[in-house]
N, C-alpha and C positions, 0 to 999 in steps of 0.2 A: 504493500500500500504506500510506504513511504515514497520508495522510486516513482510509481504512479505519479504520486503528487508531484514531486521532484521535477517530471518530467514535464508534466499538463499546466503547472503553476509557471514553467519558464513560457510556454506555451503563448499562456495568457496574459502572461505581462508585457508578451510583445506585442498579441492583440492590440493589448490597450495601450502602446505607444503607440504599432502606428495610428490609432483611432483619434490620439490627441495632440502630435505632433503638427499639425497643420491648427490647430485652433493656438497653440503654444505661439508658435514660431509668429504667426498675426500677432499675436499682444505683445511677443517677446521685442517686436522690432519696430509694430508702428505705437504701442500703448494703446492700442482699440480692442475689444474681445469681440471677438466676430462671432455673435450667436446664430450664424446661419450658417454654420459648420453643419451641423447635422442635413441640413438640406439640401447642401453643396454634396456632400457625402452619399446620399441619398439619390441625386442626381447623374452624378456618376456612375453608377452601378446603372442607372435603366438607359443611360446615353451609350455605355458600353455594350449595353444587352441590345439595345437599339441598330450599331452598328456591327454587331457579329450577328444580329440574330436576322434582323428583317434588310440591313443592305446587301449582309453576307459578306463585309471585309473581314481577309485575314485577324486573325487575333490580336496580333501583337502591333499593327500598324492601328486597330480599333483604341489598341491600348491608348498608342503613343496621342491621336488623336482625341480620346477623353481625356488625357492630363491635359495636353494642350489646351483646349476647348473649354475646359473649368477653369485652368489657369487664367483666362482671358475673362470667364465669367466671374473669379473672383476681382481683379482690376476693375473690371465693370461698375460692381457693389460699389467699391469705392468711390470710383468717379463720379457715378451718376447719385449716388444716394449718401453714402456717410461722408464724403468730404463735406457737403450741405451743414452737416449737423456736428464736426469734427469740434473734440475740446470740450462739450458738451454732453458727460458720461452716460448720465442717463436716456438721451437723446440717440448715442450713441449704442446702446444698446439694446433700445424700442426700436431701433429701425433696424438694424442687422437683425434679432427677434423676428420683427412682422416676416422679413423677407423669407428669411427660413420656414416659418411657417405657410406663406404663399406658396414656397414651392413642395411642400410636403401636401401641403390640400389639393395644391393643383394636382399631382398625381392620384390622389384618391377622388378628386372630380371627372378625371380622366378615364377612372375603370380602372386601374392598377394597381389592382387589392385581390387579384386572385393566387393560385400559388403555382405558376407558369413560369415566374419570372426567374432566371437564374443563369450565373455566368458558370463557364466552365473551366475545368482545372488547368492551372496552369502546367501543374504537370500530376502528371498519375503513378499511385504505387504506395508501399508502403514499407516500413522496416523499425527493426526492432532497438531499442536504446533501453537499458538497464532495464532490461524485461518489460518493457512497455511499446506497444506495437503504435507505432506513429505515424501516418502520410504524410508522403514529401512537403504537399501544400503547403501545412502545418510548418515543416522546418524552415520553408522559401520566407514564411513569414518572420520568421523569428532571426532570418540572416539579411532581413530587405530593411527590418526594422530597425535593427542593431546597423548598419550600413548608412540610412539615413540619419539616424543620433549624432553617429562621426562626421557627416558629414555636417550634418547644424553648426556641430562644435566646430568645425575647417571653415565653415563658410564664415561664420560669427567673429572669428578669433582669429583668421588667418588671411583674409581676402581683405583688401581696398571695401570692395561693395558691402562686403557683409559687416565691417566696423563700423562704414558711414552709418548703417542699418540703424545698429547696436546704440552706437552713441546719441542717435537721434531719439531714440524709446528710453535711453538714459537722461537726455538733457537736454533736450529740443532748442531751445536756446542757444547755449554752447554750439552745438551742430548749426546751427542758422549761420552762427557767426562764422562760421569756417566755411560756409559755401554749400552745407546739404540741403537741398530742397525738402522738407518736410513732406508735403503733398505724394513728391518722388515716389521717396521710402515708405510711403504709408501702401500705394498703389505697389508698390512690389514685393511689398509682405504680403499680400492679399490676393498676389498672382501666387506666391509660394505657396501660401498655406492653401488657397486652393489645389494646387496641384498635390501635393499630397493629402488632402481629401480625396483622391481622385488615384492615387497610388493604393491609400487605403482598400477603397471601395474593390478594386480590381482584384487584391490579393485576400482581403477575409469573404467576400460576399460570396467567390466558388464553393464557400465551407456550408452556403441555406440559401436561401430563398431570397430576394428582395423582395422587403416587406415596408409600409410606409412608416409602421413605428418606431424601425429602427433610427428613423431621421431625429424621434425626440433623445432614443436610447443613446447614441452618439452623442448625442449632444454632452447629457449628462456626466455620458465618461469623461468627456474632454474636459468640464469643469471641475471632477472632482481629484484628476489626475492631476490638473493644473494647480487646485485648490490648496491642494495636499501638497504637493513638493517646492509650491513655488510660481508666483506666475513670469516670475521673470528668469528662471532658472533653470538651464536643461540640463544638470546633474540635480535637481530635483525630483523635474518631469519623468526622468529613469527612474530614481529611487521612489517615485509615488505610483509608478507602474509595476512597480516591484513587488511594494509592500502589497496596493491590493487585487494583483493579481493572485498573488499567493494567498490573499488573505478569502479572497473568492473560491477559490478551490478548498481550501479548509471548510469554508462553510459550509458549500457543497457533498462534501466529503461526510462531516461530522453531524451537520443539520437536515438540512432537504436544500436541492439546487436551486426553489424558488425564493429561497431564504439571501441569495447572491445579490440580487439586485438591491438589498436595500443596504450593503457595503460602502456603496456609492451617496448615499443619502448621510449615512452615518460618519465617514469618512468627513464630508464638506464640515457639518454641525462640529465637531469634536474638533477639528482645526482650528475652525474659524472663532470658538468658543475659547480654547488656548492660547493656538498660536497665529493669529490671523494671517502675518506674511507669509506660513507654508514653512515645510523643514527643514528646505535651504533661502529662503526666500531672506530680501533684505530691504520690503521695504521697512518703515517705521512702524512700530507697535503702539499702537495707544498710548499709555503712557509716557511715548516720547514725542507725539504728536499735539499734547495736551498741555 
């Protein structure tokens, strides 16, 4: 049982990176929390299903065209819609909100609630790891997730584009003064974290069905991953996909698996009740804000 867990808990933590890596990476660089991750997310998978299923492109050019395609629809969001209301938090996340919700409706006003919908495996088979039989999928994910983390850190910490990023969602000011366009960086987080919305969708959705509640389910992960490690932090973001991914399979394990979903509920409350910045997080804590 142990190895089990061992196994399905690494599993799952990578799930739920990639699931919040793209809602992260938006707040991490423009300071926006883009609530229309889940939708964006959401999107992806039936835009993917769309172009393997009814044009009949190859897979992997279907791929490259949904990341692309959402990348562009994330920039969009911003252009047209949160730069309007940009600096203005709560504003800012009533309208990233509605949109996500727009497009999560729009597919269930569309008829897209049957159980038809589903992308295929990127690759097929299975094999065994400390006595636990695992499909490749499963591992693709858990080496696609780990892969994009490095890269966050490379691009954040090691590129020209990704410091300008960085420093703008640090000190917007400072960055103005030095010649980064605000607006810029806000629209190119927003193409990022789209697109791996859009990575996401491709590599866990072969595992079930696209389904439109998953648009709110996403969501939630991405907050509570966030919540938890940090929203400014991706040595957080790992460590909060860590603890409860593992902490989800234990429950699953030791209680009932419907018992999982509320991990995520419990998680945000007990943080936010603690330690509000998250457990690498740095902004100010209350008492030092007061």
């Amino acid at each position: 049982m142990f190895e089990s867990m061992l196994v399905f808990g690494l599993v799952n933590s990578a799930t739920l990176l990639l699931l919040s890596l793209g809602f992260s990476i938006t707040f991490g660089l423009s300071g926006v929390a883009n609530f229309a991750h889940g939708g964006i997310y959401l999107l992806s998978g039936y835009l993917a299903f769309f172009l393997i299923r009814t044009i009949g492109l190859p897979y992997f050019i279907a791929v490259i065209l949904t990341i692309i395609i959402t990348a562009f629809l994330g920039a969009a969001i911003y252009k047209l819609v949160v730069i309007r209301v940009r600096g203005i938090v709560l504003n800012e996340v009533i309208a990233t909100f509605a949109i996500g919700i727009c497009i999560l409706e729009l597919f269930r006003w569309l008829g897209y609630v049957t159980y038809e919908y589903s992308l295929p495996y990127i690759v097929r088979g299975r094999f065994t790891v400390l006595g636990t039989t695992l499909d490749y999928q499963r591992l693709l994910i858990v080496v696609v997730a780990l892969l994009l983390a490095v890269f966050v850190w490379y691009f954040t910490h090691r590129t020209k584009t990704g410091m300008a990023l960085l420093g703008m969602a640090q000190d917007e000011y400072t960055a103005l003064a030095v010649g980064v366009d605000s607006d810029w960086a806000a629209t190119y987080s927003f193409a990022i974290g789209g697109a791996f919305a859009a990575v996401a969708a491709v590599m866990i959705l072969p595992l079930g069905i696209i389904n439109i509640n998953l648009g709110y389910e996403v969501l939630l992960i991405a907050l509570a991953v966030t919540v938890l490690g940090g929203l400014e932090s991706t040595k957080g973001l790992i460590l909060g996909c860590f603890i409860l991914g593992y902490a989800q399979v234990f429950t699953s394990t030791f209680f009932a698996p419907h018992w999982k979903e509320a991990v995520y509920l419990l998680a945000i409350l007990i943080v936010l009740a603690v330690k509000p910045s998250g457990l690498l997080g740095k902004f100010k804590e209350l008492e030092e804000r007061v």
